[in-house]
Short mmCIF file of the C-alpha atoms (twelve columns), coordinates in Angstrom:
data_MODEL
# 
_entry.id   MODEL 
# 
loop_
_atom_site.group_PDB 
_atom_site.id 
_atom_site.type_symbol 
_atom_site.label_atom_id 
_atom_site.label_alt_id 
_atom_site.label_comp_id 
_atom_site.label_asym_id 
_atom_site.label_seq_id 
_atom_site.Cartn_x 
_atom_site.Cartn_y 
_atom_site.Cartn_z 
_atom_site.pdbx_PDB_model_num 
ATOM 1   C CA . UNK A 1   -58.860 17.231 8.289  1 
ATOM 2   C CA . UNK A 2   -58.934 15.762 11.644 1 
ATOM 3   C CA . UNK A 3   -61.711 16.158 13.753 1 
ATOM 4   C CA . UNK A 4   -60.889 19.144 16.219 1 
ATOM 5   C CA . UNK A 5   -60.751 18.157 19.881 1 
ATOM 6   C CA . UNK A 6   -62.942 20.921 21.830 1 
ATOM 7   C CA . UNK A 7   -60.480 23.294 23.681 1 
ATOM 8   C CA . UNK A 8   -61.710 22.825 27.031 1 
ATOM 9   C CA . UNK A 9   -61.175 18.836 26.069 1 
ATOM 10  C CA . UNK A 10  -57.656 18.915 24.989 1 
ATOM 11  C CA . UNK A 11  -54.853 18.182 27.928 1 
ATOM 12  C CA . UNK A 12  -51.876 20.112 27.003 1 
ATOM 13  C CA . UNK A 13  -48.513 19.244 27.952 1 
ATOM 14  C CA . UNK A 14  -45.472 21.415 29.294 1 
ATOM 15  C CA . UNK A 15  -44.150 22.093 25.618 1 
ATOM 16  C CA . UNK A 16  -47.551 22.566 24.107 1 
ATOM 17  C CA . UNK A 17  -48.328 25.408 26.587 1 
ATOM 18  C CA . UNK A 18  -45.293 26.524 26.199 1 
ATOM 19  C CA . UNK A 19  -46.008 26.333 21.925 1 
ATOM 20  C CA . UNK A 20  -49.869 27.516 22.340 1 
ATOM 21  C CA . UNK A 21  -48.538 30.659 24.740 1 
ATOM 22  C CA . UNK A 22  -45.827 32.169 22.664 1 
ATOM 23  C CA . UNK A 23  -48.056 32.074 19.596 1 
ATOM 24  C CA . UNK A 24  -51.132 33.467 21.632 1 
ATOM 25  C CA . UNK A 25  -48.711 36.320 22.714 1 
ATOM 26  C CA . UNK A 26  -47.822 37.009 18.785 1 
ATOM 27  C CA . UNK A 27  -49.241 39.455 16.734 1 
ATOM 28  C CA . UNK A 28  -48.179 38.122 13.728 1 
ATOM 29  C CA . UNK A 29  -47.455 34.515 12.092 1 
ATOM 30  C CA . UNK A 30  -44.078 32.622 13.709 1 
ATOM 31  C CA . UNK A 31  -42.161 29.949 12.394 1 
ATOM 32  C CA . UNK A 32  -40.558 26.832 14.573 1 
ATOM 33  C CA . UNK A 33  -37.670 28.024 14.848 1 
ATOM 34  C CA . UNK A 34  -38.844 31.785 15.953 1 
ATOM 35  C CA . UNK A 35  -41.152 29.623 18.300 1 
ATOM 36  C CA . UNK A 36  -37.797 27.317 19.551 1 
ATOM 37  C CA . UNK A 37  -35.771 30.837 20.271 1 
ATOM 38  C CA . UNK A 38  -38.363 32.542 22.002 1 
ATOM 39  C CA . UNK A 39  -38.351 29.359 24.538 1 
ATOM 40  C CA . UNK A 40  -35.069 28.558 24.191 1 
ATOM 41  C CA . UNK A 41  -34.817 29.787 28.434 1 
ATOM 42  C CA . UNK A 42  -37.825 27.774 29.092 1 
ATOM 43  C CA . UNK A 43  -36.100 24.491 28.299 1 
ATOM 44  C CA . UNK A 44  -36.954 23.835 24.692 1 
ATOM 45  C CA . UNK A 45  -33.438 23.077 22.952 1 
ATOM 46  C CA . UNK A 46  -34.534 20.934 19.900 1 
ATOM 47  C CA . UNK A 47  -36.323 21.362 16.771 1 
ATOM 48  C CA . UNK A 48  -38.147 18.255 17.051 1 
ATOM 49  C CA . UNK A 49  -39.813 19.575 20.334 1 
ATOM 50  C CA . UNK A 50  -41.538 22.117 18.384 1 
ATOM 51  C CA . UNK A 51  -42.912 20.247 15.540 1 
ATOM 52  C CA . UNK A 52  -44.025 17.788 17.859 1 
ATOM 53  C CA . UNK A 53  -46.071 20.160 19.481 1 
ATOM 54  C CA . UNK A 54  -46.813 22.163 16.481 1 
ATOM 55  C CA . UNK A 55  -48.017 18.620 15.001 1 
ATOM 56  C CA . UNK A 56  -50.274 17.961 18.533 1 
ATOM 57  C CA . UNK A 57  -51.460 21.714 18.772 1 
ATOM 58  C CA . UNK A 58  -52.694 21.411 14.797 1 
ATOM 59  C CA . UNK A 59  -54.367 17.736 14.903 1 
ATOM 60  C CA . UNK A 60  -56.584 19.665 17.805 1 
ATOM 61  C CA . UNK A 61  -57.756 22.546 15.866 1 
ATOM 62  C CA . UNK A 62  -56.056 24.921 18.080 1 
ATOM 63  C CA . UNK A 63  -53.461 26.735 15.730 1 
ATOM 64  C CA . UNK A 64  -53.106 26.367 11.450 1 
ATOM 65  C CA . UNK A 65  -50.419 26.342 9.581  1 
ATOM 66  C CA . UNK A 66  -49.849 29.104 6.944  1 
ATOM 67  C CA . UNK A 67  -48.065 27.005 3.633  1 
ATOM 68  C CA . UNK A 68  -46.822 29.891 2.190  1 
ATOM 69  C CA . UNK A 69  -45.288 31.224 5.134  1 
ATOM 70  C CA . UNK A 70  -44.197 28.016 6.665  1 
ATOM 71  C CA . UNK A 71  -45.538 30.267 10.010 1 
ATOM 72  C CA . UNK A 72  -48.461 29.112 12.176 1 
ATOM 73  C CA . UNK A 73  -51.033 31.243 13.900 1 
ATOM 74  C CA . UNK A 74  -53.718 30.113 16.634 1 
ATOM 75  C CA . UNK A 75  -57.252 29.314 15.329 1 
ATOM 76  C CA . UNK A 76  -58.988 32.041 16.283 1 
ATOM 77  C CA . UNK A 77  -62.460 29.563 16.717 1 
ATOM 78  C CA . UNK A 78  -59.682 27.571 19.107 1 
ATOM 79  C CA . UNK A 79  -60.126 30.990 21.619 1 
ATOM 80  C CA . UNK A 80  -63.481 31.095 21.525 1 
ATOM 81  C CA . UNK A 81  -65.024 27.048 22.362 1 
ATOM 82  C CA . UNK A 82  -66.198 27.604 18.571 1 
ATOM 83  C CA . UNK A 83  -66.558 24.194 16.039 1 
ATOM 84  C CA . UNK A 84  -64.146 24.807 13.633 1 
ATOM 85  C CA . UNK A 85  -65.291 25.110 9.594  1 
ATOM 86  C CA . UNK A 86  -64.379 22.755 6.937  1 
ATOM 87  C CA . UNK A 87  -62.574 25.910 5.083  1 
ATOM 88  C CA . UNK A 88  -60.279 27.982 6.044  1 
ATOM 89  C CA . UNK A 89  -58.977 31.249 4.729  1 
ATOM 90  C CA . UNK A 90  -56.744 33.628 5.327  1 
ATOM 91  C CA . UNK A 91  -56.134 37.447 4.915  1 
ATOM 92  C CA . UNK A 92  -52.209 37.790 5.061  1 
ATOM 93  C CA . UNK A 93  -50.865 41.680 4.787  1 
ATOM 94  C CA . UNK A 94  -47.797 41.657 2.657  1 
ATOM 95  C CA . UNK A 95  -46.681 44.947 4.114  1 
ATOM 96  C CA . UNK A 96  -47.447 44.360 7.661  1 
ATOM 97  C CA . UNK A 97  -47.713 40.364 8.287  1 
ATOM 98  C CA . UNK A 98  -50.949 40.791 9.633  1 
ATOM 99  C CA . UNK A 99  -53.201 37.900 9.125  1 
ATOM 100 C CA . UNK A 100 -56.714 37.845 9.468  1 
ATOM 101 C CA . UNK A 101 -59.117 34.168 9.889  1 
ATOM 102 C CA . UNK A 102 -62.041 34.161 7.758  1 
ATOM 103 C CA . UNK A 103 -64.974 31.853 6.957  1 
ATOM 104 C CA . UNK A 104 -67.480 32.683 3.887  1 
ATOM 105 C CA . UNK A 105 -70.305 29.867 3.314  1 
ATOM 106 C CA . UNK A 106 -70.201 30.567 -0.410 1 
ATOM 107 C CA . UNK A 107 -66.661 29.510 -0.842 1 
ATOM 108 C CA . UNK A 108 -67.486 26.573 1.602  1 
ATOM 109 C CA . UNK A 109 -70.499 25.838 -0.851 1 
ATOM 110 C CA . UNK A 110 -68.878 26.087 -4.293 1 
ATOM 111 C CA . UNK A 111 -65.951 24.155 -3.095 1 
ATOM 112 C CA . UNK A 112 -68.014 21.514 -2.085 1 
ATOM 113 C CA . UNK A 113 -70.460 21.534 -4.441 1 
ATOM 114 C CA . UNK A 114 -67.617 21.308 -7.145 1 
ATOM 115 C CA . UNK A 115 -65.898 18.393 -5.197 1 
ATOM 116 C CA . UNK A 116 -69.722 16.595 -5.326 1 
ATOM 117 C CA . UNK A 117 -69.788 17.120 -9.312 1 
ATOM 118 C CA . UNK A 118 -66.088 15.785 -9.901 1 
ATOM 119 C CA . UNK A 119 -66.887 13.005 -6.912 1 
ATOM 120 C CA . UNK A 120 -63.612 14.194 -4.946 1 
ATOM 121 C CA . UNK A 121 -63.568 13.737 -1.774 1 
ATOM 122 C CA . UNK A 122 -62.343 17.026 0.277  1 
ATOM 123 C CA . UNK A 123 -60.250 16.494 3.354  1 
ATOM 124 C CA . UNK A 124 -59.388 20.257 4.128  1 
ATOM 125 C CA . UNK A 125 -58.820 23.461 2.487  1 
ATOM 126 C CA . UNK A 126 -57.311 26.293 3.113  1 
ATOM 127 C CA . UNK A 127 -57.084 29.676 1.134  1 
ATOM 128 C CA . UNK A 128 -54.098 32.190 1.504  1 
ATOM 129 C CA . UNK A 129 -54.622 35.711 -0.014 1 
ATOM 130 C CA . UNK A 130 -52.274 37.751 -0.042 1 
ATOM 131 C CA . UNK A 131 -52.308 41.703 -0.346 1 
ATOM 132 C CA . UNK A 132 -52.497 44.913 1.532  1 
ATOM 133 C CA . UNK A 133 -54.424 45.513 5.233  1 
ATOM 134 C CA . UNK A 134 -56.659 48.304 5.772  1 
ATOM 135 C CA . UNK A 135 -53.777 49.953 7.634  1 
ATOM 136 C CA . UNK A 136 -51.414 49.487 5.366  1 
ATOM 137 C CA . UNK A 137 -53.196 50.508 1.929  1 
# 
């Protein structure tokens, strides 16, 4: 993983704002192209504007991407001026869409510690689980 550029560090531009805003304003995960048509009046026509600042907005730590989703969601350490863990895990509601950030130390340690015995060198992780909310059971 890339080194996470402190918050109060990283210069956004226009379409990163623009990016970082609409998913700050979301209560649930958003793919590009929700991202592209909730912008679409602010100037953002193309695709490749998104990703771009998708791509920019994730090399600084400030939003993940969800794999099996193919959503994003803003780091919730990115809010807060926190330094971002190694591991990264996710709660994600299949009823509501409700996802939840989450760090345990003894995941962080028996990853690594397995990575140390096999000598594999870990560049990030991240761990989806999927299931029901408190709400929602």
């Amino acid at each position: 993983m890339l080194p996470a550029v402190p918050s109060h560090d990283l210069k956004l531009t226009r379409n990163q704002s623009l990016v970082l805003s609409v998913l700050q304003a979301s209560d649930q995960p958003l793919s590009a192209y929700s991202i592209l048509n909730r912008l679409r009046d602010d100037g953002l026509r193309a695709p490749l504007q998104v990703y771009r600042a998708l791509d920019k907005l994730m090399q600084a730590g400030r939003i993940h991407r969800l794999e099996s989703m193919n959503a994003f969601v803003v780091c919730c350490h990115s809010m807060h001026g926190q330094i971002h863990p190694r591991i990264t895990a996710f709660e994600i509601c299949e009823s509501c869409g409700k996802v939840n950030e989450f760090h345990d130390a003894t995941i962080e340690d028996a990853l690594g510690s397995r990575a140390r015995i096999s000598g594999f060198k870990i560049r990030s992780t991240t761990i989806e689980v999927h299931g029901l909310c408190a709400e929602c059971r």
